[in-house]
C-alpha positions in Angstrom: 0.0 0.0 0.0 1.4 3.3 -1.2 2.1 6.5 1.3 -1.4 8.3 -0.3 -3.7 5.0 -0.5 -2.6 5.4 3.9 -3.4 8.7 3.9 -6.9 8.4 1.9 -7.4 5.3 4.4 -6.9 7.9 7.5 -9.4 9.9 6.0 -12.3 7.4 5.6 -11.0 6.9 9.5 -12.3 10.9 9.9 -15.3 10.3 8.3 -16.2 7.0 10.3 -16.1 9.6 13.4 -18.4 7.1 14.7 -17.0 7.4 18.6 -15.4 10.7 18.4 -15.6 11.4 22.2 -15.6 15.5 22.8 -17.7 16.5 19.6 -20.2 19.1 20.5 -23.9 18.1 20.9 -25.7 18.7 17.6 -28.7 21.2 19.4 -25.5 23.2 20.7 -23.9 23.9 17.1 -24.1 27.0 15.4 -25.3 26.3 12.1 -23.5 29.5 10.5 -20.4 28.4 12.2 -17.9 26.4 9.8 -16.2 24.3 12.7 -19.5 23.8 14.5 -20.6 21.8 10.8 -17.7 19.9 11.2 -18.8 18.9 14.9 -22.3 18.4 14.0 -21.5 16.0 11.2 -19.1 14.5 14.0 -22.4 14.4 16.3 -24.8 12.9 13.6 -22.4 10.5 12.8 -22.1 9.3 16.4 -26.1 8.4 16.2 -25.9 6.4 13.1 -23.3 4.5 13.6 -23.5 3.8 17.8 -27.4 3.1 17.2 -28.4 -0.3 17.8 -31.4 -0.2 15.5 -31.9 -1.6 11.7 -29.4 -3.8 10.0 -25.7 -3.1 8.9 -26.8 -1.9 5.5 -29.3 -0.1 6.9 -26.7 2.2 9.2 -24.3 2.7 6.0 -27.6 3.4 4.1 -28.0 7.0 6.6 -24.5 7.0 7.1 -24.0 7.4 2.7 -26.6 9.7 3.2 -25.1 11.9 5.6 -22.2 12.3 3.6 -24.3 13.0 0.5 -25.6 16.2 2.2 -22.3 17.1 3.2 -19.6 16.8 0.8 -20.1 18.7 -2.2 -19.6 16.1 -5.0 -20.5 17.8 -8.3 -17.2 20.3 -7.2 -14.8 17.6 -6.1 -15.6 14.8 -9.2 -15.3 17.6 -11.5 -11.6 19.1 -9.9 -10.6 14.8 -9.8 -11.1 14.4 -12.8 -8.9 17.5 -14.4 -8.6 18.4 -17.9 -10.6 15.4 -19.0 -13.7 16.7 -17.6 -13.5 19.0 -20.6 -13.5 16.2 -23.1 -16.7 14.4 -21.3 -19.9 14.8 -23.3 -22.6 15.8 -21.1 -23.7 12.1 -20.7 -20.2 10.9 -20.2 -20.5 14.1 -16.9 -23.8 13.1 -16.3 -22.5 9.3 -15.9 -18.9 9.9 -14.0 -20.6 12.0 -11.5 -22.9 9.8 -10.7 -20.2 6.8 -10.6 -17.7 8.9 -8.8 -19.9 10.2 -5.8 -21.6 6.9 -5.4 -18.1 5.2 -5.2 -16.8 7.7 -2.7 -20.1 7.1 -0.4 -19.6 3.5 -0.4 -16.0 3.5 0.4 -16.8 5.2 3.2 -19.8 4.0 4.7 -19.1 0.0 4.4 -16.4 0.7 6.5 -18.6 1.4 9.8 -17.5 0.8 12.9 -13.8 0.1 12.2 -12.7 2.6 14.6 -12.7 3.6 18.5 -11.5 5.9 21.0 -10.8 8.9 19.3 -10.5 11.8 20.3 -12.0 14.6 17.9 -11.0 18.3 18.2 -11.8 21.5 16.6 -8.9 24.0 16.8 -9.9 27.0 15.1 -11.3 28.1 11.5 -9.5 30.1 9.2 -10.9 31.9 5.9 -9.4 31.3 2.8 -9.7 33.3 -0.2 -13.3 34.7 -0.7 -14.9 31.8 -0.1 -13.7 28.7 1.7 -12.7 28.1 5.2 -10.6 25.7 6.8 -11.4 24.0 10.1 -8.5 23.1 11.8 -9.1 19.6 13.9 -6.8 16.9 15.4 -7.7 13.5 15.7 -5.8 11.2 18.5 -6.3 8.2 18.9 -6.4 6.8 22.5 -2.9 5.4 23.9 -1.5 6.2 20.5 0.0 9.3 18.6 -2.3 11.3 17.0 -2.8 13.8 13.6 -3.9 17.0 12.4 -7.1 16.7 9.9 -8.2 20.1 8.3 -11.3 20.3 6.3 -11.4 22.9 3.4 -15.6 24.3 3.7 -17.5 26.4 1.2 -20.7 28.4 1.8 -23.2 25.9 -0.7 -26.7 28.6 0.1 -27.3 28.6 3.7 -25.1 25.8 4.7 -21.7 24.9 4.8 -20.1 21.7 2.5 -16.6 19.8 2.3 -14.7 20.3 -0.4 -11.0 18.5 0.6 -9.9 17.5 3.3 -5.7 17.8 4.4 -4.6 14.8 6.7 -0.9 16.2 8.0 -0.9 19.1 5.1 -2.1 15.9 2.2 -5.0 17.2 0.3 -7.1 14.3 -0.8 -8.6 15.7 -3.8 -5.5 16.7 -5.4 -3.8 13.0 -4.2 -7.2 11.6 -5.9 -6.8 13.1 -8.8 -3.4 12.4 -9.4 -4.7 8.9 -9.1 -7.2 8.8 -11.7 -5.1 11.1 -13.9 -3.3 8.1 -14.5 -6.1 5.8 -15.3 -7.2 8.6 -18.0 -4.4 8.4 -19.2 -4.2 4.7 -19.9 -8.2 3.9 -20.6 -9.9 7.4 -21.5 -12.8 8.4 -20.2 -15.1 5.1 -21.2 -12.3 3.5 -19.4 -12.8 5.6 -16.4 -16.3 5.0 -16.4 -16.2 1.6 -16.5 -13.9 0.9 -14.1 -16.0 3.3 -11.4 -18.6 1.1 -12.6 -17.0 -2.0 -11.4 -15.2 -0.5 -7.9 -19.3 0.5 -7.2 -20.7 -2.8 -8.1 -17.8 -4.6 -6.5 -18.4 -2.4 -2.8 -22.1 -2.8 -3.4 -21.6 -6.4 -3.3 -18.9 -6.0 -0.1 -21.7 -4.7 1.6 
């Protein structure tokens, strides 16, 4: 496993904040506040994935959705894919960002549960350009060393969404797209399709 498939690994373990102890109660968060989005989605996460209720794929069912509402897909599939979004049709866009956000949600949410006793803290937000902020958090890990996870959030309307996210100054969208800029490269944008295709229908079937 290569340095950046560890790093994208540690960031489905910041998604699957499922036991995050110290994240601020979801009635107590500030909806206009940028790191108070981060701790809700910290506190809603908690609820899906400790509840006792409904079946495995039930709980990554609400968890996918969670992360639906949160992330904003159409921005990051687009900035993954690079200069070949510009040579998809509007089917081929229609199709990849379809693929690409549904593969992201299942990566995520079939790995529930694989994680305890961390510790999840907000250490302050910081604007960037006009339009994002970052939310500066640390994750540690109890009895063990821990690392600094900041999440780049953009004003979508009247609510904040994820757009990257840096584990120890590693953007994952620009490692992601370095990945699939190779695939392009080698199988073109059918290519890329199909084999989204197949990652889906292979986690689909994990699950």
């Amino acid at each position: 496993m290569t340095r950046k498939r560890r790093i994208l690994h540690a960031v489905v373990l910041i998604l699957t904040l499922s036991l995050a102890q110290g994240a601020t109660a979801e009635s107590n968060a500030n909806p206009g506040d940028p790191g108070a989005f981060i701790e809700r989605l910290a506190s809603q996460a908690i609820n899906v994935l400790s509840s006792s209720k409904g079946s495995l794929r039930e709980r990554e069912s609400k968890f996918r959705d969670l992360l639906r509402d949160d992330f904003a897909m159409a921005q990051i599939g687009q900035f993954v894919a690079g200069g070949y979004w510009r040579r998809m049709s509007a089917a081929q866009r229609d199709t990849y960002l379809k693929l690409f956000s549904e593969w992201v949600l299942k990566t995520y949410s079939v790995r529930l549960g694989g994680y305890s006793g961390e510790q999840f803290q907000v250490i302050k937000s910081t604007p960037v350009g006009e339009r994002d902020v970052i939310v500066y958090t640390r994750i540690k890990k109890s009895g063990g060393n821990g690392f600094n996870a900041n999440w780049r959030v953009r004003k979508d309307g009247d609510r904040y969404k994820i757009i990257d996210i840096y584990v120890e100054g590693v953007s994952m969208v620009i490692t992601q797209r370095s990945e699939f800029e190779s695939i392009f490269k080698r199988h073109g944008v059918d290519g890329m399709i199909g084999i989204l295709r197949d990652k889906v229908t292979k986690l689909s079937a994990a699950s």
